[in-house]
C-alpha angles and dihedrals in degrees: 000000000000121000083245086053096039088053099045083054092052085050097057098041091054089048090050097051099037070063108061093034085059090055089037086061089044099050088051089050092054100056090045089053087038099108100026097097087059094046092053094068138232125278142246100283133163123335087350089067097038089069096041079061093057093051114103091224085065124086141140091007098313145064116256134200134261086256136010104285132165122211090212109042086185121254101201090169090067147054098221085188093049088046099047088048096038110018119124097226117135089232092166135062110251086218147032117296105242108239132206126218093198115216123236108296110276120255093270104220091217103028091186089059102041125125132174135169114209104183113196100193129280100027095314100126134156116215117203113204137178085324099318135097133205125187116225127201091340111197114175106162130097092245135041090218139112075236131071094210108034136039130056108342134213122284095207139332130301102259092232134018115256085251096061093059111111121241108296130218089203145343111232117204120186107196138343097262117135090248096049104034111045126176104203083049090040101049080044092055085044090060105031091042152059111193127107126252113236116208155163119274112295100009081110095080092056087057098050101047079056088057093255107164099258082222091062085054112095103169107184128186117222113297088017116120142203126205117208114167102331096321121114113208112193123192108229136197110273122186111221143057148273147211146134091203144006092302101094125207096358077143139050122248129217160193116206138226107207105198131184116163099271114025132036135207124200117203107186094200101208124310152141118260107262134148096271093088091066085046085052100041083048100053090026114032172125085079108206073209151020121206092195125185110231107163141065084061132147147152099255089058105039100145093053106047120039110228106227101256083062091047089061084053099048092046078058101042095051082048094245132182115202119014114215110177129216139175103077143076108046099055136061096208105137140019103262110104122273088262108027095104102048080047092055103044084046097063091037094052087051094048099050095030106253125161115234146177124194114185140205108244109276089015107131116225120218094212088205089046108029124180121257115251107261105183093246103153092052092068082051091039 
């Protein structure tokens, strides 16, 4: 074989396996991006959009807050992108999250008065009422993504597995973002349980396209309620958005009243501090408890994410109880420390005399007899 003829052979050999390294790629690509299209959801369609189109959240094509609010409020003084890849916040615990397996609920002395709190990490809480339990924004994955190999990962484990939950009266979702509304949790509740999942206008479709029962699918507007077994659950305003794509707010947001006959509950969802939560603790309230969001902040979204010192007010100002805060720990989701909110909410409840628990994940809350606040979460920061 001539040099000419040895090099033309080269040629082709490299072309032949840069190409089948490029369809190797793809095909990897491909199985990564395999499941996203479900994930992302399915779209207002039918009679299902024509009632997203009488609610008065809904105008021009989308559904709108309470109030104008931006989701970027505009930070010119600063590079986010510079700051998420190069910022010195600690956005990570040094050490393993303690974790909690709760014991069976205690005998309640009064049933039709009990109420406990089990937070599981992120939003994902069980609230036990008056012997019932509803499930509220489960996420049991290891990533809050469309995606199981890329996007935000897990903190730290879910405290128990999905099967270990106990029978549920209802599953509550806030909103359609990726860490409260979750597919793989989601198809797991479909099969071990039987309640129904009670959500904002439109989540629904997202449900049915995952093979969710349409009788399990109870989608309210605000002010709207549901009754399950002596339970009233009442859509309230939210201020905040939603979205799986790049389609944004196709679906209503929302905070929750969780109501026996004895004893409330108040979930913000997420949501920016605004003057709805006086108009809610006076319809609604007094709440024996506030589950209140008080991470992910930052300054350039103020209207969507309530910083912790306005969680304090808006857990006032909805006439709360007890303040349990969620959102944090178990994703990495803004730039504040791992710990900076809990911090936070901790000096502002002393220093307007709130009382507050903040749990271990996994840790039930008697909500009569809470926990004092030990500082866990500072000897992990």
């Amino acid at each position: 074989m001539t040099a000419p003829e040895s090099a033309d052979l080269e040629r082709s050999l490299g072309r032949r396996m840069r190409g089948a390294a490029g369809l190797a790629a793809l095909a990897g690509l491909a199985w990564v991006a395999r499941d996203v299209p479900l994930a992302l959801g399915g779209r207002l369609a039918g009679g299902r959009a024509e009632r997203a189109a009488r609610s008065p959240q809904f105008r021009d094509g989308t559904f709108r807050n309470p109030a104008s609010s931006r989701s970027m409020a505009g930070a010119p003084d600063r590079n986010l992108v510079r700051e998420l890849i190069f910022g010195k916040q600690k956005r990570r615990p040094t050490a393993p999250v303690p974790l909690v397996r709760p014991p069976a609920p205690p005998v309640a002395a009064d049933p039709h008065h009990e109420l406990n709190i089990v937070w599981y990490g992120h939003a994902s809480a069980l609230v036990e009422i008056e012997g019932h339990a509803v499930l509220v924004d489960p996420v049991w994955s290891q990533r809050c993504s469309p995606s199981a190999l890329v996007g935000p990962r897990r903190l730290h484990e879910p405290p128990v597995r999905l099967d270990e939950l106990p029978p549920l009266t209802a599953i509550l979702i806030s909103h359609d973002h990726y860490d409260h509304l979750d597919l793989p949790t989601v198809r797991e509740l479909t099969a071990r349980q039987s309640a129904p999942f009670v959500v904002p206008l439109g989540v629904g479709a997202h449900l049915d396209r995952w093979g969710v029962p349409a009788d399990r699918i109870i989608e309210l507007d605000w002010s709207e309620r549901h009754e399950v077994d002596g339970l009233t659950l009442i859509a309230t305003p939210a201020q905040h958005f939603s979205g799986r794509g790049l389609r944004r707010d196709g679906t209503l947001w929302s905070s929750w009243v969780i109501a026996g006959t004895h004893r409330k509950v108040f979930y913000t969802g997420d949501s920016g501090y605004f003057a709805g939560y006086a108009d809610i603790g006076a319809e609604h309230g007094p709440f024996d408890a506030t589950l209140v969001q008080i991470g992910a902040y930052d300054r350039a979204w103020p209207s969507i994410h309530m910083f912790p010192e306005e969680a304090v007010s808006a857990h006032l100002d909805l006439r709360g109880g007890l303040l349990i805060p969620v959102h944090w720990a178990t994703f990495n989701l803004a730039l504040h420390d791992w710990s900076e909110p809990v911090d936070r909410i901790w000096a502002e409840a002393k220093a307007r005399d709130v009382r507050l628990a903040v749990p271990r994940p996994g840790e039930r809350v008697v909500v009569d007899d809470p926990p004092a606040v030990d500082g866990w979460w500072q000897g992990v920061a």
